[in-house]
N, C-alpha and C positions, 0 to 999 in steps of 0.2 A: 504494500500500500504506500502511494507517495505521502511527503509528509504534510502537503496542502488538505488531502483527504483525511489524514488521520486529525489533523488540527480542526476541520470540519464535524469530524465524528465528534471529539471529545465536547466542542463546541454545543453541537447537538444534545451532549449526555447533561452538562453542568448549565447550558443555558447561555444567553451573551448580556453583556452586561455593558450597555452602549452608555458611553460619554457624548453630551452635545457642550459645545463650546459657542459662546458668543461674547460677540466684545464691539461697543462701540467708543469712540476717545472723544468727540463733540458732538454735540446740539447739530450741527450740520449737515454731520456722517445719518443722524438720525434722519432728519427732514430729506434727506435724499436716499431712502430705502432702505438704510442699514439698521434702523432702530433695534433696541432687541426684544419688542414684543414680535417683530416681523421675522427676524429670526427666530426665533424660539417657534413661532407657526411654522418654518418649513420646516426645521430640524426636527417636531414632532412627526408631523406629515410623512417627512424620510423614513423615520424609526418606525414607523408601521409597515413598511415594506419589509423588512425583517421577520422573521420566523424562529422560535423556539428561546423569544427575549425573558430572561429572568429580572433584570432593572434594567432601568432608563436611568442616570444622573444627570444634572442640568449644572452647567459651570459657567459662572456668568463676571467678565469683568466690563464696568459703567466707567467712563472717567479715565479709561487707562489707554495709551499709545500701544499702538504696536509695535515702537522698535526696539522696545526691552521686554527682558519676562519678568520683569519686577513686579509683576502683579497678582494680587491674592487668589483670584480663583483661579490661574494658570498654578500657581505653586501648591495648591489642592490639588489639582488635575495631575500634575507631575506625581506626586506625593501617593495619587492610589495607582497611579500607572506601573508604579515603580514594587507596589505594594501589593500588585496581582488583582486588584479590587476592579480591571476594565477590560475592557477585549477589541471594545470598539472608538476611536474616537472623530467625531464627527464634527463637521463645521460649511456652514454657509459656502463660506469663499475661503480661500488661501492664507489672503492676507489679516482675515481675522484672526486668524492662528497667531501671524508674527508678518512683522512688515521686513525684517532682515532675514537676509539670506541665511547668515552663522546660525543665527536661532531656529529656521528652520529646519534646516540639517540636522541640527542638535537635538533639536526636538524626535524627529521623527528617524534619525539615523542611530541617534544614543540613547534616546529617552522610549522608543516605541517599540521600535524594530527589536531591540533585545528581547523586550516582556510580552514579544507576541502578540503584541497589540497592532489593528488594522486601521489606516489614517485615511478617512473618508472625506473627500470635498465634492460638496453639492454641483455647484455651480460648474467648478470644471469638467466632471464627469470622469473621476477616477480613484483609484484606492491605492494601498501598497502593499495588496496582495499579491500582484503582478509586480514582472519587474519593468516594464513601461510605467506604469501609474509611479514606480520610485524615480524613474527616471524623470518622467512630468512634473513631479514634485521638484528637483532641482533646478530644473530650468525656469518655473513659474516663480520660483523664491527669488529667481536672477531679475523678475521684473517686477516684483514685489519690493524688493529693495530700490530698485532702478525708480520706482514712484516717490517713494520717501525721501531719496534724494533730490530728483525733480522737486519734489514739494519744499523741501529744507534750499533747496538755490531759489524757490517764485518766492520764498518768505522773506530770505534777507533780501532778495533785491529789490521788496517792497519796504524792507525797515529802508534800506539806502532811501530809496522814494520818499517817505514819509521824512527824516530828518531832512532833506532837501527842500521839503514844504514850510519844514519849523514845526513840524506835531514831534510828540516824545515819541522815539522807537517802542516803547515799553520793554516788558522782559525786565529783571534783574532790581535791584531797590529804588525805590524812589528816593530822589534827595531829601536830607531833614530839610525841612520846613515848607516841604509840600507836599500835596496828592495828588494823581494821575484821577483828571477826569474820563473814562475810556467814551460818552458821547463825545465829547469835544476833541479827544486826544493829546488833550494839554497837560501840561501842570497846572496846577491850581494850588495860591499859598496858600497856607493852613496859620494856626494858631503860633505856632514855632514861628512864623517869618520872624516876628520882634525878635527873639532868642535871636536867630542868626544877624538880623541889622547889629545887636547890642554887641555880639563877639566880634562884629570889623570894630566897632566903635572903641571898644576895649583895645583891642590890637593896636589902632592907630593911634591911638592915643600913649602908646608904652609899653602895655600888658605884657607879662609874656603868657606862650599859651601853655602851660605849666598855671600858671597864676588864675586862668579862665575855666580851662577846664576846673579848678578846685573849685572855685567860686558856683562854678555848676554843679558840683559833684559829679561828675564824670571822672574814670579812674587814668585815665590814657590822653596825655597832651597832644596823641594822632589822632585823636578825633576831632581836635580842634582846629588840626591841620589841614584835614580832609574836608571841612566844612570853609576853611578860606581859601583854600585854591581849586574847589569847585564852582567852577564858571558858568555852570546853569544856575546858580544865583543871579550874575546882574544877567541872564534874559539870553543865553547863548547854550548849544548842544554841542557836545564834541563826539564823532561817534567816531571811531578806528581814527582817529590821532586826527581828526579833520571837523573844523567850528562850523557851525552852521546858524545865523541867527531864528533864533524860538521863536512861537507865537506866543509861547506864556509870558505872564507879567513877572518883569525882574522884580525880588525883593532888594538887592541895593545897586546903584548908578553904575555904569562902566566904570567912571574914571573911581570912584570905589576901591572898585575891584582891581585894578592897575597899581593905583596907590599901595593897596595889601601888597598884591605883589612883588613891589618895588622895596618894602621895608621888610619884607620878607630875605629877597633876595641880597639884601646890604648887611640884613644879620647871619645871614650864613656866611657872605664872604669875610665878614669880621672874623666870627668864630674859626674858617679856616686861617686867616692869619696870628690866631691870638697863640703867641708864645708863652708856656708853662716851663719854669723851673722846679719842677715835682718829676720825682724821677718814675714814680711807686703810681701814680695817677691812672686810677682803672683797676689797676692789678692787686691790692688790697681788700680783704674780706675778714666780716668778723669771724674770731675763734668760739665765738657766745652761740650765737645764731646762725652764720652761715650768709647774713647780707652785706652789700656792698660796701665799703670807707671812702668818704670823701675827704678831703682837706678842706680843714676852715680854719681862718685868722684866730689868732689865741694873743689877741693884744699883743703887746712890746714883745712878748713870748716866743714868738714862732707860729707854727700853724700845728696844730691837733688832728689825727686822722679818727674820723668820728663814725660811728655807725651809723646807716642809716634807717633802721631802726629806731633808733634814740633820736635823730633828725627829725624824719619823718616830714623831709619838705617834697618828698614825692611820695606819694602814700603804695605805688604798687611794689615800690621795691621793698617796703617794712617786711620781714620774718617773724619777730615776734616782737610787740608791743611793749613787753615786761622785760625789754632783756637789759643788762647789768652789764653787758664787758666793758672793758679797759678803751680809752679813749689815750692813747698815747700819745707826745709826740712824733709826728713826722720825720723830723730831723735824727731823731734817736733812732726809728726803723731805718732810716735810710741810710744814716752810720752803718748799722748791725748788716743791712744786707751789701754793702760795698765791702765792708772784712770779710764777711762769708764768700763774694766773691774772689777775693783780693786772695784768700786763703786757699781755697780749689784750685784756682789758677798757680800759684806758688806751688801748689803740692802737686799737679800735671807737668808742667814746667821741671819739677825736683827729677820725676820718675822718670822724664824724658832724657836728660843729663845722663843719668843713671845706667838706663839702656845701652844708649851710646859710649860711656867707659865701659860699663863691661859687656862689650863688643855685642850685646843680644840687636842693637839694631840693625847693624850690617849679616849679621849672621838674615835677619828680615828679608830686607831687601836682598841677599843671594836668591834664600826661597823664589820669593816672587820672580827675582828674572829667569830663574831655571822654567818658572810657572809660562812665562810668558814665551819664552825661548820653544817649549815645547809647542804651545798653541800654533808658535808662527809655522815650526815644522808639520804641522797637522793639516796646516792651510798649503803649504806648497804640495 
């Protein structure tokens, strides 16, 4: 008996146990015939052709793409496939299955074909009992994909479109201190706009943004950062490295925004230029806690490496609130680790001497040129 028959028999003995699968991802897919009450009517309709069914199961994903299997009732359906719980699994069309080819494959070359399970598509008119219907199945997956990517190149070259016009692209967060109207396609300020006018105001006025962010309570000075050199504030869209003027209403003036920019730009080059006589600067941490030490003025004194912890003029770098260590002079670390270098270097330098009187370093350098002598005769 071949083994299509004998899988037929047994099939017969214990009964089938069909999978329908349906999936639609929008409002759109549905108004144009894919809904999934209209699925589910053929994919019943189908399953009555069948003969000696012992269950039907229904696996249904709403709201979910086809170009991953990220999805809940796919990862069900995997899950009793894999679990002997199906025999049949059945779907409308192709690409409700998966819109990518890998997934396809995977689906139905790793995930089906092993557990003897049979992959049914309505619409096309074939199965993978045969080995045509697996071969169909490859090549339909070839233009199943081939559509998703068509679709993923008409999208963005309508986002181009749309920043070209001045509407927001969407996708991705909206700026603090507005909302994406989606009738209008704008921005729309919200309640925050004041919040971001008052942090230029703050800015130009002196602030740093260390100083703004606390004032707000925000933990991270790059948030304050991120908020003043984004230029859809005063009324512009940047989309792949390229300004486009908006139709939204700016919350602060061009020249603003230029201004920030410009004082922005003068304190970074400051800051590159500014020369530090602090050897240890960056590379000191407390032994209490594990955070960072800065230097600070210690009167006629010197300067103190302090924890910042016990500082606590940046609040995400604190460790522990309570802690107690040692605030030392500067001057005094930077003594102790110039002898500790001073001293390794002496004691490297000693053993180097050393080598060299008693002759271990030439004895070296023999080794290596016999080492190298050899290699050349290996190469000729």
């Amino acid at each position: 008996m071949s083994k299509s028959k004998m899988i037929q028999t047994r099939e017969a003995t214990r009964g089938l146990i069909l999978a329908t699968y349906r999936r639609v991802s929008t409002d759109k897919q549905a108004d144009e015939g894919y809904s999934l009450d209209v699925q589910l009517e053929k994919l019943q309709a189908y399953a009555k052709t069948f003969s000696h069914v012992r269950d039907t199961r229904d696996y249904m994903d709403d709201g979910y793409s086809g170009s991953s299997l990220d999805r809940p009732g796919m990862k069900r359906l995997i899950e009793d496939i894999q679990a002997g719980r199906v025999t049949h699994v059945i779907v409308v069309k192709l690409d409700r299955l998966s819109r990518s080819q890998k997934d396809t494959l995977y689906l139905i070359e790793d995930v089906m074909i092993p557990a003897n399970v049979t992959f049914i598509s309505i619409m096309e008119s074939f199965n993978t009992d045969t080995a045509f219907g697996r071969a169909m199945v490859g090549i339909l997956s070839v233009f199943a994909q081939l559509e998703r990517e068509n679709i993923f190149e008409r999208t963005r070259g309508g986002m181009q479109k749309r920043v070209e016009k001045g509407y927001w692209p969407g996708g991705g967060r909206t700026p603090y201190g507005y909302d994406y109207d989606p009738a209008q396609g704008i921005l729309v300020p919200n309640e925050d706009a004041g919040i971001v006018r008052h942090i230029y105001d703050r800015y130009l006025s002196g602030a740093s943004m260390q100083s703004i962010a606390d004032s707000l309570h925000l933990k991270y000075e790059k948030i304050i950062y991120n908020i003043i050199t984004r230029k859809a504030n005063a009324g512009y869209i940047v989309y792949k490295g390229v300004e486009y003027p908006g139709r939204h209403e700016p919350i602060i003036s061009l020249d603003t925004y230029h201004r920030a920019m410009q004082l922005l730009a003068d304190r970074s080059a400051a800051r590159m230029v500014t020369k530090t006589s602090h050897l240890l600067t960056g590379l000191c941490y407390c032994g209490t806690c594990g955070a960072k030490l800065r230097y600070m003025k210690w009167g006629k004194a010197g300067h103190k490496l302090i924890c910042y912890s016990q500082q606590r003029s940046k609040a995400y770098l604190v460790h522990d609130p309570n802690c107690d260590g040692p605030a030392p002079f500067a001057e005094d670390v930077e003594e102790g680790v110039m002898q500790t270098l001073f001293t390794v270097s002496q004691k490297k330098l000693a053993d180097a001497r050393r080598s060299v009187e008693s002759g271990s370093m030439e004895a070296v350098l023999q080794e290596r040129l016999k080492k190298a002598e050899g290699k050349l005769r290996r190469l000729y």
